[in-house]
C-alpha positions in Angstrom: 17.3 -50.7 7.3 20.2 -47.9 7.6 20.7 -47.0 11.1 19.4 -43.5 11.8 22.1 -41.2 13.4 20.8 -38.1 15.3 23.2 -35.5 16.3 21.7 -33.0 18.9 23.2 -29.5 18.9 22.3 -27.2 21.7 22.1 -23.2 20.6 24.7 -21.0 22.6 23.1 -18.7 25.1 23.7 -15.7 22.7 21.6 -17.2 19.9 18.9 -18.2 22.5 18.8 -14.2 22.9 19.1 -13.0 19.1 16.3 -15.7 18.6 14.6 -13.9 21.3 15.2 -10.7 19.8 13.9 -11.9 15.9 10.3 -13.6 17.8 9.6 -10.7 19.2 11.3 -7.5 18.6 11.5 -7.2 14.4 8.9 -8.2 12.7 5.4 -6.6 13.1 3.4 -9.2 11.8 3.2 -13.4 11.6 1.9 -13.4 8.4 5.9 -12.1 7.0 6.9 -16.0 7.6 5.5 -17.0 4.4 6.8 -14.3 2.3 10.6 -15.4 4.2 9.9 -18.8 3.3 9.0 -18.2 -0.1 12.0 -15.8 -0.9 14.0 -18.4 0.7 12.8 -21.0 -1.7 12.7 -18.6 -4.7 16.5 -18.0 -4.2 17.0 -21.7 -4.0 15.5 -22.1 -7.0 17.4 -19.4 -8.6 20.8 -21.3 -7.7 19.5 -24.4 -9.5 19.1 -22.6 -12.5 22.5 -21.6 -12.8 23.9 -24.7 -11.8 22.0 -26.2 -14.4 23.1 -23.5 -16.8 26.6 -23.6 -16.0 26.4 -28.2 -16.7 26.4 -28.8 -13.4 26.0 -32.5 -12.5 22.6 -32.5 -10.9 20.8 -35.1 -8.8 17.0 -35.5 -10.0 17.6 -33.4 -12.6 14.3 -33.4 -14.2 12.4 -32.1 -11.2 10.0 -28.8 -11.7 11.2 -25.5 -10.4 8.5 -24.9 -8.6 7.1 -24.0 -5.0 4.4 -26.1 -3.3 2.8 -25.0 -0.6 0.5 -27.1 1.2 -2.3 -26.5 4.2 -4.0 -29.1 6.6 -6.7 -27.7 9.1 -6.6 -30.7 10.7 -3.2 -31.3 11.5 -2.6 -27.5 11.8 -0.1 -27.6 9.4 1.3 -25.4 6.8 4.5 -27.0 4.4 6.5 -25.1 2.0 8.6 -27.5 -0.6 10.9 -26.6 -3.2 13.3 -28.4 -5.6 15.6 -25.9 -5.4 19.6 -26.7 -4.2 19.1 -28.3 -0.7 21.4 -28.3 1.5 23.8 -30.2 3.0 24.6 -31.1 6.9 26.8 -28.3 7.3 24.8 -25.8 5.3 22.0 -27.1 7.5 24.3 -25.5 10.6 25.3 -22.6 8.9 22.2 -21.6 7.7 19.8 -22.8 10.4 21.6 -23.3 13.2 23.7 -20.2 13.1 21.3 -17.3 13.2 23.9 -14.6 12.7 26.8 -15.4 9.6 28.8 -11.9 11.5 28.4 -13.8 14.8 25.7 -13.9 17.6 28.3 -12.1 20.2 29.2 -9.6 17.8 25.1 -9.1 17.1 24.4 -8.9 20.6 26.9 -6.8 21.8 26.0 -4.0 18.6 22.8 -4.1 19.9 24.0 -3.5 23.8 26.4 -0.5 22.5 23.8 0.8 20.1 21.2 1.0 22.6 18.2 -1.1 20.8 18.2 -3.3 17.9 18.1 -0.4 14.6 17.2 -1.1 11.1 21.5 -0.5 10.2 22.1 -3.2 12.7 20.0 -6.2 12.3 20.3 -6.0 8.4 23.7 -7.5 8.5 22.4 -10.6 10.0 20.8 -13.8 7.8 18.0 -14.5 10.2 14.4 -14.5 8.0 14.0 -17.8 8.1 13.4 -17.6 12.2 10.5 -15.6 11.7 8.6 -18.9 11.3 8.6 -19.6 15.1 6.2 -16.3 15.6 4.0 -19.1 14.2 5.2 -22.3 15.0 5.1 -24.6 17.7 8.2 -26.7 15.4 9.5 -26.7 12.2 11.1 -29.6 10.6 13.3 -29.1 7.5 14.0 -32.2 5.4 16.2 -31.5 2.6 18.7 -33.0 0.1 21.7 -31.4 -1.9 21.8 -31.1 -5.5 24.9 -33.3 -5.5 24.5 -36.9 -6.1 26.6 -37.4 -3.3 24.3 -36.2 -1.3 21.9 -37.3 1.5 18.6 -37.0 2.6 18.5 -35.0 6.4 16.0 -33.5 8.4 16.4 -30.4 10.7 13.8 -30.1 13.4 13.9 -27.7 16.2 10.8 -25.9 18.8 13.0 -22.8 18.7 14.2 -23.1 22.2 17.2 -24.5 23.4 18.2 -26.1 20.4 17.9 -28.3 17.2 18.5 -31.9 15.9 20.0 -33.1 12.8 19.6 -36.7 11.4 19.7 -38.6 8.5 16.5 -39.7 6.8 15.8 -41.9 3.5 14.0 -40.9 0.4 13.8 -37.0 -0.1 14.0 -35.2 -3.8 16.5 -32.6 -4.3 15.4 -29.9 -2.5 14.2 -28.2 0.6 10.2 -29.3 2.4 9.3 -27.4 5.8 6.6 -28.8 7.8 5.7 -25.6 10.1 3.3 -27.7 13.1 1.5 -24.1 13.8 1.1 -22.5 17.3 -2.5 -22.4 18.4 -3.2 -18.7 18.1 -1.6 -19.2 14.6 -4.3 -21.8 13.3 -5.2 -19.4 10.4 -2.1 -20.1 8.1 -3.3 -23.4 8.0 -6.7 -22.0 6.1 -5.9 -21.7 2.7 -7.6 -18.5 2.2 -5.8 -16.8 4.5 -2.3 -17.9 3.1 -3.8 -16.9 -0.5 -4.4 -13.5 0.9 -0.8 -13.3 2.3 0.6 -14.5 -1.2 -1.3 -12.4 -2.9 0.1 -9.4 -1.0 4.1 -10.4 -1.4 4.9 -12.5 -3.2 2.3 -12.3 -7.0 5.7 -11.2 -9.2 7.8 -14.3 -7.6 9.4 -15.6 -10.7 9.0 -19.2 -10.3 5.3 -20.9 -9.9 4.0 -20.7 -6.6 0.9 -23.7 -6.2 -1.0 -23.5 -2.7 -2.6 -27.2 -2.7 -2.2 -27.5 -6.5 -3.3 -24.5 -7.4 -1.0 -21.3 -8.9 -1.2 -18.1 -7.1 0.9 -16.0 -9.2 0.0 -15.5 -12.4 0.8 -12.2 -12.9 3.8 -12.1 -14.4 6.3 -9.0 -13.5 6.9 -7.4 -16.6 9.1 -4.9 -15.1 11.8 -7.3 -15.8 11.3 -8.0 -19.0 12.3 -5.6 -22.2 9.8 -2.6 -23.2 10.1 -3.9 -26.8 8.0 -7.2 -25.7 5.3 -5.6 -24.0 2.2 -4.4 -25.4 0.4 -1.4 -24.6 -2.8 -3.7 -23.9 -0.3 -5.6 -21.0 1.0 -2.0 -19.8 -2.6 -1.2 -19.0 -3.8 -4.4 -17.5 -0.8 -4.4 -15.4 -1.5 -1.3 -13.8 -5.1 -2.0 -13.4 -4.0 -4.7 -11.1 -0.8 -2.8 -9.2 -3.2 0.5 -9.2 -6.4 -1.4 -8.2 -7.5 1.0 -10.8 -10.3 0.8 -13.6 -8.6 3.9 -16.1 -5.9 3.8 -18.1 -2.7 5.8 -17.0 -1.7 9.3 -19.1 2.0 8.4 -18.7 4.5 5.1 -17.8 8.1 5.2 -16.9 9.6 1.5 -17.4 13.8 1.5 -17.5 16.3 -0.3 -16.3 19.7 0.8 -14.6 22.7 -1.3 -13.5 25.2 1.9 -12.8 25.5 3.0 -10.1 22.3 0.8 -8.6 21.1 -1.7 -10.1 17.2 -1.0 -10.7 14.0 -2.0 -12.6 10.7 0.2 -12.4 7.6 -0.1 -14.3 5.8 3.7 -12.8 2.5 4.7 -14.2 0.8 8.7 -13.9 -3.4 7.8 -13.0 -5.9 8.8 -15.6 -7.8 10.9 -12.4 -6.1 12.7 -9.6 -8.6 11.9 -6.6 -7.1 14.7 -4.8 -8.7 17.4 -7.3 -11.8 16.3 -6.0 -11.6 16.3 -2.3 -11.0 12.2 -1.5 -8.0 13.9 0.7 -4.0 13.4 0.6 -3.1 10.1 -1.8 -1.1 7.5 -0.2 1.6 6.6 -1.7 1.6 4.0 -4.5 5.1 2.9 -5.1 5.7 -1.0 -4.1 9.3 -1.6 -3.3 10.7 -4.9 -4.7 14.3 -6.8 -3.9 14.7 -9.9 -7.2 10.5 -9.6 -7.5 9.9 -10.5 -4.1 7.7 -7.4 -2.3 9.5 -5.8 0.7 7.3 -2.9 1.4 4.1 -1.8 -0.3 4.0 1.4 0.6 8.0 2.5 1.6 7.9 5.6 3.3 10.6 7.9 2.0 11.4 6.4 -1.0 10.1 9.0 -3.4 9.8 12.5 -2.7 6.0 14.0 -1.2 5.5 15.6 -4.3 5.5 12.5 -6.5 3.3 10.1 -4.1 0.5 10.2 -7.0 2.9 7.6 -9.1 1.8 4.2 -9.0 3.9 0.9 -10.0 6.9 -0.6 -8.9 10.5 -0.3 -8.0 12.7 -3.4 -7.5 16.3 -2.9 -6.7 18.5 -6.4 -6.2 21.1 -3.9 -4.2 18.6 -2.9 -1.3 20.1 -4.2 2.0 17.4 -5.5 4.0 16.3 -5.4 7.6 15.4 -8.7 9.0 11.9 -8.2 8.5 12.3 -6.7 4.8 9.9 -4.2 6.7 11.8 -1.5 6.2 15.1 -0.3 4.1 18.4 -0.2 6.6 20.1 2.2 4.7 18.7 5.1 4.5 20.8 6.9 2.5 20.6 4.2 -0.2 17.0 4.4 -0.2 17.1 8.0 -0.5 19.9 7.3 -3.7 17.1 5.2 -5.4 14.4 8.0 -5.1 16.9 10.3 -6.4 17.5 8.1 -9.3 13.9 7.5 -9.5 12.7 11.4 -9.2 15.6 12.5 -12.3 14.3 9.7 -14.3 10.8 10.6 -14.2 11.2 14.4 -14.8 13.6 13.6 -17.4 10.2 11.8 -19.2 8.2 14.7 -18.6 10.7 17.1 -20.5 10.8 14.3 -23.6 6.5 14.2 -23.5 6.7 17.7 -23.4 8.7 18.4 -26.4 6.7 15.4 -28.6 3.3 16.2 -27.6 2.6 19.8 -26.0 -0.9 19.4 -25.8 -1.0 16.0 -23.9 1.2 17.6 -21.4 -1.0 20.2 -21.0 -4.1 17.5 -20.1 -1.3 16.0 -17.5 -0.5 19.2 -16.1 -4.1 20.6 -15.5 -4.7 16.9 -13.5 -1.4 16.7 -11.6 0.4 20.1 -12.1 -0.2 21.0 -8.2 2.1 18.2 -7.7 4.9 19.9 -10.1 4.1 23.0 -7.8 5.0 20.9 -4.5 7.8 20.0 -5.9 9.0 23.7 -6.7 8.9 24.5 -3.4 10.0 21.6 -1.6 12.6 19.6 -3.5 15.4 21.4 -3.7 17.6 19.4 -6.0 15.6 19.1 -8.7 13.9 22.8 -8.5 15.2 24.3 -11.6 14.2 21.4 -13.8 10.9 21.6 -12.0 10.3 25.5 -12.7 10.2 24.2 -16.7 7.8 22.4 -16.1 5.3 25.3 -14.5 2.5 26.3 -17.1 0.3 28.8 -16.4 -2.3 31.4 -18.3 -1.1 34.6 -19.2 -2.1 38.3 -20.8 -0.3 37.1 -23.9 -2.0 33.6 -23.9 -6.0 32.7 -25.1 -8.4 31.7 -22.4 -7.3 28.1 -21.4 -4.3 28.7 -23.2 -1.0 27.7 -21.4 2.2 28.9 -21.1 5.9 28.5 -19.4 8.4 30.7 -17.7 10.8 30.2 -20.5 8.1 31.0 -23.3 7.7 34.2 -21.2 11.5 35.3 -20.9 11.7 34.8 -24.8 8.8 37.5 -25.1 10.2 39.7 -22.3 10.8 43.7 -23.7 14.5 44.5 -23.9 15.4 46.4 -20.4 12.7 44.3 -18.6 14.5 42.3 -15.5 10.8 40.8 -13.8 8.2 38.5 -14.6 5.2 39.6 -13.5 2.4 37.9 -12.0 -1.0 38.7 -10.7 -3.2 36.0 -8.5 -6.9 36.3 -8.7 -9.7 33.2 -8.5 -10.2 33.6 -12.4 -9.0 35.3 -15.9 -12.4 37.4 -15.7 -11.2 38.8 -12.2 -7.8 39.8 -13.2 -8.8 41.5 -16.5 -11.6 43.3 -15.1 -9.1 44.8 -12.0 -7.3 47.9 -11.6 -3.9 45.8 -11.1 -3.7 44.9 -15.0 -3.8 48.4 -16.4 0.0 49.7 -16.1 1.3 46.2 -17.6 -1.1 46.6 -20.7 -0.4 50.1 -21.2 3.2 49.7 -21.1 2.6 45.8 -23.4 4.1 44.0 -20.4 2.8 40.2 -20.3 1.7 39.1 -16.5 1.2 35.1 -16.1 -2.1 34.5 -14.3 -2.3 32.6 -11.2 -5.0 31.0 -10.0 -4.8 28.8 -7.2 -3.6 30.3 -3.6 -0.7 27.6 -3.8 0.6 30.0 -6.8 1.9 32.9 -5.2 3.8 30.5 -2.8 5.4 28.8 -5.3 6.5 32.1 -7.4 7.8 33.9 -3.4 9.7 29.9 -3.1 11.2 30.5 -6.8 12.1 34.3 -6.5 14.2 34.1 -9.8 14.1 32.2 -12.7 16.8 32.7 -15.2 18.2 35.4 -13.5 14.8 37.3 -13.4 12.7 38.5 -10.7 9.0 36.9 -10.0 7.3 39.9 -9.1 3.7 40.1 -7.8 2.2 42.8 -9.8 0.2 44.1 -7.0 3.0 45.2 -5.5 3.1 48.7 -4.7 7.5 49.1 -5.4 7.2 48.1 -8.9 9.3 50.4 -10.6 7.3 51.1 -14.2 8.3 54.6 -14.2 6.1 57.8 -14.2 3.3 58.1 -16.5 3.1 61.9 -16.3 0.3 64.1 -15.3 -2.3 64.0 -18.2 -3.8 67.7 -19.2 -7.8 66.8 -17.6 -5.5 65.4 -13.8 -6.2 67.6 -11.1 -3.7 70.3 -10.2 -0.5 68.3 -8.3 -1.0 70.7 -5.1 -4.9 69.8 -5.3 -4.1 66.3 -5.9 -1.6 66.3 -2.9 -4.2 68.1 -0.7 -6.7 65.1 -1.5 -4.4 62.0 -0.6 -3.5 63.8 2.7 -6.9 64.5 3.2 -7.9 60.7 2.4 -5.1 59.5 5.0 -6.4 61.0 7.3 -9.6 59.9 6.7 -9.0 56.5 6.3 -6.7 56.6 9.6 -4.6 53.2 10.7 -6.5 50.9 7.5 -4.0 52.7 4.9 -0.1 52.7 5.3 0.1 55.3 2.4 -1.9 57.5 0.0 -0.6 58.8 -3.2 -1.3 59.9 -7.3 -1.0 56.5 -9.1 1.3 56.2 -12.4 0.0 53.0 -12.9 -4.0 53.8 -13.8 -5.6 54.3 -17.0 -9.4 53.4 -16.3 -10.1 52.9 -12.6 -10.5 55.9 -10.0 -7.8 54.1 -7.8 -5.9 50.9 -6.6 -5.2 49.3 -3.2 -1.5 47.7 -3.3 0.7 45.5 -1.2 3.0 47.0 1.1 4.1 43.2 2.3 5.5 41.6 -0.4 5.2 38.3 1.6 1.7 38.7 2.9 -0.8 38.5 0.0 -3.7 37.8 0.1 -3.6 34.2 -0.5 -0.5 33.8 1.7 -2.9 35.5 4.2 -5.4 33.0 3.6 -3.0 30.2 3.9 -1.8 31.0 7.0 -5.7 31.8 8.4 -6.2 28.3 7.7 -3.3 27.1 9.6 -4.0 28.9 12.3 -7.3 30.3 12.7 -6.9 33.0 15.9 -3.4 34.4 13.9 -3.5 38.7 13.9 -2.1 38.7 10.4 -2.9 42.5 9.0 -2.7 43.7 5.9 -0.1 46.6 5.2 -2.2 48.3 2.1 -1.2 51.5 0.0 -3.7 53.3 -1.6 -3.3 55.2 -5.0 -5.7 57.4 -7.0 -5.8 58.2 -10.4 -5.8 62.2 -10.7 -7.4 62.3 -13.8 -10.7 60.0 -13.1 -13.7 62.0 -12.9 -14.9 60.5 -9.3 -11.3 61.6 -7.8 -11.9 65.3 -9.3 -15.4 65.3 -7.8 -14.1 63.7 -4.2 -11.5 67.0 -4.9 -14.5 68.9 -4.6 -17.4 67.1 -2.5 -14.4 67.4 0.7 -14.8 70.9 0.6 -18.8 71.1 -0.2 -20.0 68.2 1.8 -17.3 66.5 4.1 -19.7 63.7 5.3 -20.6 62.7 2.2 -17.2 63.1 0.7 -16.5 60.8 3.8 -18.8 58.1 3.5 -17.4 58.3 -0.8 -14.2 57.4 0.7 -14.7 54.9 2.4 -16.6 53.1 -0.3 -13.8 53.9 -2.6 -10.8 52.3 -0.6 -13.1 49.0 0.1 -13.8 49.0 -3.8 -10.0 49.0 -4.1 -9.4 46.1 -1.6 -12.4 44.2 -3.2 -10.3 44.6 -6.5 -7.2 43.2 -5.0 -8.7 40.5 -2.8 -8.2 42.2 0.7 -11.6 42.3 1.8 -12.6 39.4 3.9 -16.1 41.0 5.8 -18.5 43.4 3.7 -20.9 44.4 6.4 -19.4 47.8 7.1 -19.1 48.9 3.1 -22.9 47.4 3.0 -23.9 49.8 5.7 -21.8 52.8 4.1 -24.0 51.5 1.1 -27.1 52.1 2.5 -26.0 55.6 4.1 -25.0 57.0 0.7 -28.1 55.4 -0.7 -30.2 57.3 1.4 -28.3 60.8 0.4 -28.9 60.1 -3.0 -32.4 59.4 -2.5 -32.7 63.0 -0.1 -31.4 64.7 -3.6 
């Protein structure tokens, strides 16, 4: 029998302390020790492969490239075993018993200059495979290169003050770690539990994964393979599972990029969006992949807000990792992704659009308040974003859609606006005072309807050049109508809106004979072109106890036959001509959506009720 020779090696004091630092300080939870292991043996497995490809003289060549994973309750065990490259005595040093390829000194003293150990920092040090001791009481690592020269050694350490390294008879080519499990850690010996953990990270692993015989991933990631292979039927079943979904998605994005980053995504738009009916803000549903193994289901700041109703998967082999694969290091790469990500996706939105108008039209009524975040909050992609804005208009059927550049193409020569009028419904706008100018004149107004609208038209302010006007607005140049012959006399008519000023006191910044009315007796407009009445509400909702007034103008039409009787009633009957007044301004700010409580106009109701009645 070959004499056994043990070589002890004793870990320098900084290593003791980076060790120190990867137990305790990066990683959040035990459970990430399998996914290390794993990706560990996944890579190892990868190098096989090309050694094999490339004729490599290989010792046991004919072994599976596989990963077994194996649990005993008993022994409270867990053993991870690949037949991947192995390693040999030195790679054994290198890679196990140096924790830190840039150097534990030059680790250690980054972290005392930075302050803390930061995401930038600790991703430049090799050190996954450490996370194991969170876990484990020991770890022994017997192994054998893929050379035929090579020997069987085994690698044990407790993760204190050192490790041992000796020769051994018998192993396969390959890599087995037998983690003897801390007590608090006796659930990774259960086999459930490690299903559950493989079934979170590491489903898409591209070589089988077999816990006690059995495969766990079976789910193959068909991000990585060509669109040209897939079928629709695969599409859909793939993100049923990713979605944990039972619909079938309206859209999918699935490209692949090498320049600049090198990225595969498979992305998916829902069938529903939950947030139309009240189930609250949608998490984000983008899982962040580096070579198929999962480094963060749900990577904050990867994609923009706006887009967090995406599901599917992004896998980029050019992410720099954080210990913990946790978190991304580099921020500004990750943000580089999203941007890639973001470009692509609106880029398919502008191709669905142009081959199948009316299926956009289904997406847009689901997820279009998404398009609208985006209009007002990502800055670099605004413009592309504004195309994508639909809304109903005066020139457009009931449920009929259309977009800002449909509506330049109609504008009338010398028109330099867009105009737009916010009401809860169609019904609301057309039966208002507000429409009247713009359909006497044939100018089209787009019709908003949510409160979000006239937030995202005041964010825009232009598009091609032209001005998004609110057509409530009372500076809207339309030009002068003229007095008509039945109008009452311009001094009368001047008398009357003094007259109604004063009446009306502090509730009305200014009276004045309308241009702009055809059918009603008069018109409240804004005098803030920032605080409409949806802003208003907005900002109520923000902060409930916030003095936020209207500034309203009032304007009457001179030739309506309830302004020429007010003309009169002032003079015959002030109290009554009063008490009409009153009544007629809150009928305006009804029209426009000013008027939040009704229980004065329904006592002024009753009053002029009552006179009525006395006659």
């Amino acid at each position: 029998m070959a004499e056994k020779s043990l070589k002890k090696h004793e870990f320098q004091a900084e290593v003791k302390q980076v060790l120190d630092i990867v137990i305790h300080s990066l990683y959040t939870d035990k459970e990430v020790f399998i996914r290390e292991l794993v990706s560990n043996a996944s890579d190892a497995l990868e190098k096989l492969r090309y050694l094999q490809l490339t004729g490599k003289d290989i010792y046991d060549e004919n072994l599976p490239l596989e990963i077994n994973i194996r649990t005993d309750d008993k022994e409270n065990t867990i053993t991870f075993e690949d037949h991947g490259v192995g390693m040999t005595e030195d790679e054994l040093v290198e890679n196990l018993g140096t924790i830190a390829h840039s150097g534990s000194k030059a680790f250690l003293k980054a972290v005392e200059e930075s302050g803390g150990v930061s995401e930038n920092l600790i991703g430049q040090f090799g050190v996954g495979f450490y996370s194991v001791f969170m876990a484990a009481d020991s770890v022994e690592v017997y192994t054998h290169n893929w050379d035929k020269s090579g020997k069987s050694l085994l690698w044990k350490s407790d993760g204190g003050g050192g490790y041992e390294i000796e020769a051994v008879q018998g192993e396969r080519r390959g890599t087995k770690i037998l983690v003897r499990l801390k007590e608090d850690a006796k659930e990774f010996s259960d086999p459930g539990r490690v299903k559950e953990v493989l079934a979170r990270y590491s489903s898409f692993v591209q070589f089988p994964i077999l816990l006690n015989g059995e495969q766990i991933n079976k789910i193959q990631p068909i991000w990585m393979r060509s669109k040209g292979e897939i079928s629709d039927e695969e599409y859909n079943e793939f993100y049923k599972f990713q979605a944990d979904a039972f619909d079938d998605p309206i859209y999918r994005l699935h490209f692949s990029s090498e320049a600049p980053l090198e990225i595969n995504a498979l992305l998916f738009v829902p069938g529903e969006n939950p947030e139309r009916w009240g189930f609250g803000k949608t998490d984000p549903g983008v899982s962040l992949y580096c070579k198929k193994i999962l480094i963060d289901a749900k990577p904050e700041g990867l994609l923009p807000d706006w887009l967090r109703f995406l599901k599917g998967v992004v896998d980029s082999a050019d992410l720099p990792l954080n210990i913990s694969r946790e978190t991304m290091q580099d921020s500004a790469l990750t943000k580089r992704i999203g941007q890639v990500i973001t470009g692509r996706f609106i880029k398919m939105l502008e191709d669905e659009l142009k081959k199948d108008a009316g299926k956009y039209e289904e997406y847009y009524k689901q997820f279009g308040i998404f398009i609208k975040e985006g209009v007002v909050s990502d800055f670099k992609n605004v413009g592309q974003l504004a195309k994508l804005l639909r809304y109903e208009s005066s020139a457009t059927e009931k449920g009929g859609l259309t977009s800002l550049d449909d509506y330049v193409s109609r504008m009338k020569d010398g028109q330099n606006d867009i105009y737009y009028l916010y009401s809860p419904g169609r019904d609301m706008i057309e039966a208002g005072p507000h429409l009247e100018a713009f359909k006497a004149r044939s100018l089209e107004v787009l019709y908003l309807y949510e409160p979000v609208d006239e937030f995202v038209m005041t964010s825009l302010g232009k598009f091609e050049g032209k001005a998004l006007v609110s057509a409530d607005n009372a500076d809207i140049g339309l030009g002068a109508a003229g007095p008509g012959e039945d109008d009452l006399a311009e001094a009368d008519a001047k008398d009357l809106c003094g007259w109604i000023k004063e009446t009306l006191g502090d509730s009305v910044n200014e009276v004045g004979v309308s241009g702009r009315l055809v059918d009603s007796p008069a018109i409240a407009l804004n005098a803030d072109k920032f605080m409409t009445p949806s802003m208003r509400r907005m900002m109520k909702a923000v902060k409930k106890d916030a003095d936020l007034k209207y500034s309203v103008n009032l304007e009457i039409n001179a030739g309506h036959k309830l302004i020429k009787n007010l003309s009169l009633l002032k003079g015959k009957d002030p109290e009554t001509a009063r008490l009409v007044v009153g009544q007629l301004f809150d009928n305006a700010l009804i029209a426009a959506g000013y008027l939040e409580d009704p229980r004065s106009m329904v006592d002024r109701l009753y009053r002029i009720l009552e006179r009525v009645a006395e006659k």
